[in-house]
DRENPA-3360 file (N, C-alpha, C; in nm, 2 decimals, always signed):
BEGIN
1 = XXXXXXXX = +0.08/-0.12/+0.00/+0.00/+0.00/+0.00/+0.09/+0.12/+0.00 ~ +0.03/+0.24/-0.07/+0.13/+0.34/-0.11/+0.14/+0.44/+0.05 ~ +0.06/+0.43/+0.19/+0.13/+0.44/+0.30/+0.17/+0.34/+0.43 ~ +0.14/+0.26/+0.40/+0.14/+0.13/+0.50/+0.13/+0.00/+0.40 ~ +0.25/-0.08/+0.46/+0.30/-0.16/+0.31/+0.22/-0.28/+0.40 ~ +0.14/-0.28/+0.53/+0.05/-0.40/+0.61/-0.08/-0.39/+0.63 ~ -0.13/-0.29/+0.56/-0.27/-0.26/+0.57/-0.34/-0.39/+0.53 ~ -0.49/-0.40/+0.55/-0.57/-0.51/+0.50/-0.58/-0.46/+0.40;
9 = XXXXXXXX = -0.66/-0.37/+0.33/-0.69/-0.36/+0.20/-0.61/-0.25/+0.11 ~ -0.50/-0.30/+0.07/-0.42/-0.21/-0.04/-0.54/-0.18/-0.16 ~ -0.49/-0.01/-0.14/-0.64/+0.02/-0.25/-0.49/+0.08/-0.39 ~ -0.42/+0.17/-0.34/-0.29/+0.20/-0.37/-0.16/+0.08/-0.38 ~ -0.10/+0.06/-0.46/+0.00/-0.05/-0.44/+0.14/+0.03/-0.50 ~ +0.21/-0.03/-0.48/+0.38/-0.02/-0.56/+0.37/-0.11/-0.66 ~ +0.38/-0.08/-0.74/+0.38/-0.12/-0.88/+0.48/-0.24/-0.83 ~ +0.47/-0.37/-0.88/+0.53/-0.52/-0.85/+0.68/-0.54/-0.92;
17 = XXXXXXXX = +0.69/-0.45/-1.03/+0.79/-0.46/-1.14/+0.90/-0.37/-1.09 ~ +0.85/-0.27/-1.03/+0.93/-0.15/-0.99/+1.04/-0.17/-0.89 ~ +1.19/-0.17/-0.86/+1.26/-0.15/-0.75/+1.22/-0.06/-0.65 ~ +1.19/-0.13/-0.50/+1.17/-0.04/-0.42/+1.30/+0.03/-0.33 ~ +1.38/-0.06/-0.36/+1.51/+0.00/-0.29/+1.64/+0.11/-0.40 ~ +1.56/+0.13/-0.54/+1.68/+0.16/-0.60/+1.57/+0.28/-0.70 ~ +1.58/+0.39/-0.61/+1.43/+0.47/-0.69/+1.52/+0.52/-0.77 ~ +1.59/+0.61/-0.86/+1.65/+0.63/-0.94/+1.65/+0.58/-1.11;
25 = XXXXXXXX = +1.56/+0.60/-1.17/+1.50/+0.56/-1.28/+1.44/+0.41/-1.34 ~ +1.32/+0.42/-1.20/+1.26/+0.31/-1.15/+1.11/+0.34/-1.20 ~ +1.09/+0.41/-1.25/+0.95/+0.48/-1.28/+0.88/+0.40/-1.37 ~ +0.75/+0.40/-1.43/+0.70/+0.37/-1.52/+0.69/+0.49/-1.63 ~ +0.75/+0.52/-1.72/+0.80/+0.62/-1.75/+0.74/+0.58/-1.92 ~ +0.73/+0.72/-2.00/+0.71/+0.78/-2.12/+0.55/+0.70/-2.17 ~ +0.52/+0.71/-2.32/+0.41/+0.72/-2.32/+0.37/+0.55/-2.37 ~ +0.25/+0.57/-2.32/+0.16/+0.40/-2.32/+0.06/+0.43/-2.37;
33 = XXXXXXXX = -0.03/+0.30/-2.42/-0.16/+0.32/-2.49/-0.26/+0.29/-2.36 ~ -0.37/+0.34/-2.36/-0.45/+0.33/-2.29/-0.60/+0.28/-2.28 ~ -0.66/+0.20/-2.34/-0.79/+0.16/-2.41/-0.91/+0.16/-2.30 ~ -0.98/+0.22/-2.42/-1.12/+0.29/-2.33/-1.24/+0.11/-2.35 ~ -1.25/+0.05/-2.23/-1.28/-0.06/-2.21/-1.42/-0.06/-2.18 ~ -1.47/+0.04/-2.12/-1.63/+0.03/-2.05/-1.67/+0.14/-2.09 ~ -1.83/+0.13/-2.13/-1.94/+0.23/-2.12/-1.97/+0.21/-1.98 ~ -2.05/+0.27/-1.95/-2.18/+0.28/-1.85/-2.27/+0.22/-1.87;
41 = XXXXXXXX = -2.34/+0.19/-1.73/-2.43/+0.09/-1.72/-2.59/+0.12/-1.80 ~ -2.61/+0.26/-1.87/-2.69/+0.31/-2.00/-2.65/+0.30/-2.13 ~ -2.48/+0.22/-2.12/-2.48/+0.21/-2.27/-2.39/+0.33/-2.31 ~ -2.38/+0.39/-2.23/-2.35/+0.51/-2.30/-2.19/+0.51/-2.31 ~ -2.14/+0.62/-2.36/-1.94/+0.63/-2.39/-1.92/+0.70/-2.26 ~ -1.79/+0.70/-2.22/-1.76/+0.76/-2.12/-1.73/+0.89/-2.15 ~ -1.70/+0.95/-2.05/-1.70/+1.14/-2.06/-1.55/+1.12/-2.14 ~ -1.49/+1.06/-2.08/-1.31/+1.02/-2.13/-1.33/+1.03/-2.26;
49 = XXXXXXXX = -1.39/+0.93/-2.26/-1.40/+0.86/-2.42/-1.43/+0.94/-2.53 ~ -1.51/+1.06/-2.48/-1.58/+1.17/-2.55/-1.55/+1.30/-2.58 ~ -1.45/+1.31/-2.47/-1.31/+1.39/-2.49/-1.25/+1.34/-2.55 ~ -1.20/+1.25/-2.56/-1.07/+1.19/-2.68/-1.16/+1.19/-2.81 ~ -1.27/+1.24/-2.87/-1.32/+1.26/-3.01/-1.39/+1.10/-3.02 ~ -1.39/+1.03/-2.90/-1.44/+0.88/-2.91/-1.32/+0.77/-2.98 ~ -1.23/+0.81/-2.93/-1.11/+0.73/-2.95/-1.12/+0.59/-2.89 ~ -1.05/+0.47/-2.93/-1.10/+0.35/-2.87/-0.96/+0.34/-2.78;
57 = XXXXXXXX = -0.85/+0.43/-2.85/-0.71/+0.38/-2.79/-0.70/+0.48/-2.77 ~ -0.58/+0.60/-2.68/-0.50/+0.70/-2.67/-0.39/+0.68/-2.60 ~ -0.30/+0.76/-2.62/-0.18/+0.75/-2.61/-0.12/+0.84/-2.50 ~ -0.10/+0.83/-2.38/-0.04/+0.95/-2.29/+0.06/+0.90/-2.20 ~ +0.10/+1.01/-2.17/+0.26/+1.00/-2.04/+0.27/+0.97/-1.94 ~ +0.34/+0.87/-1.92/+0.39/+0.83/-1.76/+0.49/+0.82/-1.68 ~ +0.48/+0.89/-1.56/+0.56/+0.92/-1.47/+0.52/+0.90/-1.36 ~ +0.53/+0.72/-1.32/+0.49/+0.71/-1.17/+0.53/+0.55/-1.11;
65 = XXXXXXXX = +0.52/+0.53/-0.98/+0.57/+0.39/-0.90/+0.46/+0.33/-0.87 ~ +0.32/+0.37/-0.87/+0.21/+0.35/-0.79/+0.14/+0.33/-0.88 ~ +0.02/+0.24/-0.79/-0.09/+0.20/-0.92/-0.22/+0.17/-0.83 ~ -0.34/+0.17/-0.87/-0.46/+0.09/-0.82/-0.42/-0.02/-0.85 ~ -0.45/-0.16/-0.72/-0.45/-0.23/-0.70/-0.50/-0.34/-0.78 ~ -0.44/-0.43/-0.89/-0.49/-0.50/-1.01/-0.65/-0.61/-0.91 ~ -0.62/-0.63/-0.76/-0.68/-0.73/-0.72/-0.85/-0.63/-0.65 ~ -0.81/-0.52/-0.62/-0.92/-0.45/-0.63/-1.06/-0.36/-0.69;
73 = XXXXXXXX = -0.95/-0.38/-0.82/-1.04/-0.28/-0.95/-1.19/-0.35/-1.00 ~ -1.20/-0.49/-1.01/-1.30/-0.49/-0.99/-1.44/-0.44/-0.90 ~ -1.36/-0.49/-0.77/-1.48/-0.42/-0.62/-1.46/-0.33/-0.65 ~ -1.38/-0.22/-0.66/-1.43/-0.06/-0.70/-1.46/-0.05/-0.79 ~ -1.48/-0.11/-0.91/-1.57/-0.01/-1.02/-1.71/-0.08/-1.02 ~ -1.76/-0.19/-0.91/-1.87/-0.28/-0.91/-1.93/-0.17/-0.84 ~ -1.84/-0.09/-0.77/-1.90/+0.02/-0.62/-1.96/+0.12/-0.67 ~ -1.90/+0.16/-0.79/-1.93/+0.25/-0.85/-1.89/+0.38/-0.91;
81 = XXXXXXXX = -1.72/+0.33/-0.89/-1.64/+0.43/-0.94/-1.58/+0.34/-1.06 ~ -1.59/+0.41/-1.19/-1.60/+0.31/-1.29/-1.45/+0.32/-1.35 ~ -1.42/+0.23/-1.40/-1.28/+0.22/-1.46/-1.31/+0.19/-1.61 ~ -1.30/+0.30/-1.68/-1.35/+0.32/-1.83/-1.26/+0.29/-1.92 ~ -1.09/+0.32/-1.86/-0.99/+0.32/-1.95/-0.90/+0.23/-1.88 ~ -0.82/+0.15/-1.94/-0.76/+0.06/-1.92/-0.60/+0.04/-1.95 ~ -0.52/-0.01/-1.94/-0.38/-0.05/-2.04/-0.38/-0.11/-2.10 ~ -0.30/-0.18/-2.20/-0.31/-0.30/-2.31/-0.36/-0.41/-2.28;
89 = XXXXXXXX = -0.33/-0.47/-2.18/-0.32/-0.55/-2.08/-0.49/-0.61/-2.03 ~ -0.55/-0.46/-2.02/-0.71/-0.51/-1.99/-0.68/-0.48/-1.78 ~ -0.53/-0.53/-1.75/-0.53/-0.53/-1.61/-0.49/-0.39/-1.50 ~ -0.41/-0.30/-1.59/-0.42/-0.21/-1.50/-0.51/-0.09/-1.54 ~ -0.57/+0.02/-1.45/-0.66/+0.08/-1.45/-0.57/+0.19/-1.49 ~ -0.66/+0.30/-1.56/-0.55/+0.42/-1.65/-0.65/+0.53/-1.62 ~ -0.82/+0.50/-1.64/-0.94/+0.62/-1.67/-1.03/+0.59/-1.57 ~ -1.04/+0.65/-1.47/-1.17/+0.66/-1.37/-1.27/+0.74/-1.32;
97 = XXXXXXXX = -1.40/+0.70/-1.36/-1.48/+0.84/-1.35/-1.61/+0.81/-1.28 ~ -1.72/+0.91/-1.27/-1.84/+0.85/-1.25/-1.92/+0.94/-1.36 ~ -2.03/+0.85/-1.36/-2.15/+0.91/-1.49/-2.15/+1.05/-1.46 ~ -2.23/+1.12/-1.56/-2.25/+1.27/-1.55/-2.36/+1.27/-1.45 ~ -2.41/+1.15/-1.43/-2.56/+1.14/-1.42/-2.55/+1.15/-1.20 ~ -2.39/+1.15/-1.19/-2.39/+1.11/-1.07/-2.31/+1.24/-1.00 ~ -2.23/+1.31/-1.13/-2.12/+1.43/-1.08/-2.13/+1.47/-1.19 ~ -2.12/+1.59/-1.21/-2.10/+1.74/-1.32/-1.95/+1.65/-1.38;
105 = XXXXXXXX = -1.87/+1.61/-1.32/-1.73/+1.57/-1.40/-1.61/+1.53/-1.31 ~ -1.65/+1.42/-1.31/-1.56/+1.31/-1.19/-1.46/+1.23/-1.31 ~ -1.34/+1.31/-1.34/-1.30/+1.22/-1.40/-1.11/+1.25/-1.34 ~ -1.04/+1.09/-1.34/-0.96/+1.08/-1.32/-0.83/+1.01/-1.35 ~ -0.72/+0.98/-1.40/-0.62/+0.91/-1.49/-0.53/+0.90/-1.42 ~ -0.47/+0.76/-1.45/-0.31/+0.75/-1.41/-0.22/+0.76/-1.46 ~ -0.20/+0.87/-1.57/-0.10/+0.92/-1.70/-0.12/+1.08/-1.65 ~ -0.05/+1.10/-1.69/+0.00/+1.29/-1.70/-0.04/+1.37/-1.85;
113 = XXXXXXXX = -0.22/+1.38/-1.80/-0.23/+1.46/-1.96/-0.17/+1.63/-1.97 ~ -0.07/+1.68/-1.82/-0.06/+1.82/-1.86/+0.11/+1.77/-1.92 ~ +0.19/+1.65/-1.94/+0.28/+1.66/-2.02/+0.26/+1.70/-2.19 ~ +0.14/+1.66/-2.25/+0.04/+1.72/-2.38/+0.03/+1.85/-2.41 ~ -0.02/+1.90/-2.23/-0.13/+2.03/-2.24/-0.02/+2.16/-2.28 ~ -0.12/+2.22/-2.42/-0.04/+2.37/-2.44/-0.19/+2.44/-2.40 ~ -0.10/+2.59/-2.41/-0.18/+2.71/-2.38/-0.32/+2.75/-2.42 ~ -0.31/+2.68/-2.53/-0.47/+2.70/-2.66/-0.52/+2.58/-2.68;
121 = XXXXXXXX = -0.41/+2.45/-2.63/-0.48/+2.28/-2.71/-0.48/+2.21/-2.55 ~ -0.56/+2.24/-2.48/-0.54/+2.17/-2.34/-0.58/+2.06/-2.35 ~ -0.51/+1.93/-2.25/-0.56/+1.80/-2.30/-0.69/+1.78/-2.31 ~ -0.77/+1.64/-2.35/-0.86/+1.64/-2.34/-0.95/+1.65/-2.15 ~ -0.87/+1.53/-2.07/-0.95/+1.57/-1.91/-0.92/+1.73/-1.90 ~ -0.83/+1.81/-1.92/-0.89/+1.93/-1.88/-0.89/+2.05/-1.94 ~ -0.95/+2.01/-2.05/-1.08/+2.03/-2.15/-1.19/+2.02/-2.05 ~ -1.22/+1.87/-2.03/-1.34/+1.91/-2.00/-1.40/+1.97/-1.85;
129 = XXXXXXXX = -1.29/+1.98/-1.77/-1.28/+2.00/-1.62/-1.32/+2.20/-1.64 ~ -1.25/+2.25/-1.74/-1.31/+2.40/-1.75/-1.44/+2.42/-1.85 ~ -1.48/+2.29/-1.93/-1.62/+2.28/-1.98/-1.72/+2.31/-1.86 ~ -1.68/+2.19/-1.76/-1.76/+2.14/-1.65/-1.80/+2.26/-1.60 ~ -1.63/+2.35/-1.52/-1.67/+2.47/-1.45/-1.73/+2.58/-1.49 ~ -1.76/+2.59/-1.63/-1.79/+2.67/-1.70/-1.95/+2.64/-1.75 ~ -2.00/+2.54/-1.69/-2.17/+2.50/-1.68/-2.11/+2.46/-1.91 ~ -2.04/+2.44/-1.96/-2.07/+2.45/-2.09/-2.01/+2.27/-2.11;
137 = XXXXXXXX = -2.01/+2.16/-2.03/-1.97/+2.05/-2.05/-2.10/+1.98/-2.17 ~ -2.22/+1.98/-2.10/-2.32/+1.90/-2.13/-2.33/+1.91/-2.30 ~ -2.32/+2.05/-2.36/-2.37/+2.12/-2.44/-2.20/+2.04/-2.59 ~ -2.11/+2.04/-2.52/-1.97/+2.01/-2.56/-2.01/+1.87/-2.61 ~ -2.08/+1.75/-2.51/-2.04/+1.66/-2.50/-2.13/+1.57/-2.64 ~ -2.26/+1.65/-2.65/-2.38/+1.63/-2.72/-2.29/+1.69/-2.87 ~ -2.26/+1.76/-2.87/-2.22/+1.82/-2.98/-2.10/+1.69/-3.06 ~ -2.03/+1.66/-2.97/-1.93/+1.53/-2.96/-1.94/+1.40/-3.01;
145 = XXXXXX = -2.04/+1.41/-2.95/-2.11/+1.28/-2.96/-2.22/+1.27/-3.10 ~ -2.26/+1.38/-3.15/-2.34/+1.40/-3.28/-2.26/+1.37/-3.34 ~ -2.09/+1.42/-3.38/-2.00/+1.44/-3.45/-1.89/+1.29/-3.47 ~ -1.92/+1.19/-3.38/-1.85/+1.09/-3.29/-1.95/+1.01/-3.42 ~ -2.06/+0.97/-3.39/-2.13/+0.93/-3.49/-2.18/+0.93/-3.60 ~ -2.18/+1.03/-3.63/-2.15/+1.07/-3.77/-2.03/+1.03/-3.90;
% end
């Protein structure tokens, strides 16, 4: 667990592959593919997914030792915090959100979209995080999604 390595339920873990004694370019480092694995339980595309233009794959940066736990992700996205985007792999968790239907814009990644983000092309999560604050997400997403299908 990423503060107590004897906790009962590691929700956070140290990545298994990673040296724990020799941190010095020990990271999970540069960029990975990330596949958008779940809709919602209406069927619908994930907010992620809708920001990426409805991408099935995307590609972003990684700089980290830690991970959600491969043995928990199921019970947490059963709970209700959904794990939409995934690794190649199918096993580690990369996109976590909940419906619009539950939060204005719960959305969360284990990649670094501000290594991407410029001044005028901000990534897509925060894209939509100033849609959100900006009451103009809903109006983005429909528009998106007309265009996604099309």
């Amino acid at each position: 667990a990423e503060f107590d390595e004897k906790c009962d339920h590691p929700v956070v873990i140290f990545m298994p592959e990673i040296d724990k004694d020799n941190m010095g370019g020990t990271m999970r480092l540069g960029a990975r593919d990330t596949k958008f694995t779940h809709q919602h339980e209406d069927g619908s595309m994930s907010t992620a997914q809708i920001l990426y233009n409805g991408a099935d794959t995307v590609s972003e940066r990684h700089r980290h030792r830690y991970e959600v736990n491969p043995d928990r992700v199921d019970e947490i996205h059963s709970a209700g915090l959904k794990f939409v985007g995934r690794d190649t792999t199918g096993t580690r968790m990369e996109v976590a959100e909940l419906p619009r239907s539950e939060h204005p814009y719960y959305v969360g990644c284990q990649y670094h979209p501000e290594f991407k983000s410029r001044p005028l092309k901000p990534s897509p999560p925060f894209h939509g995080l100033i849609l959100a604050a900006t009451g103009l997400l809903d109006a983005h997403v429909e528009k998106a999604k007309a265009a996604i299908s099309s």
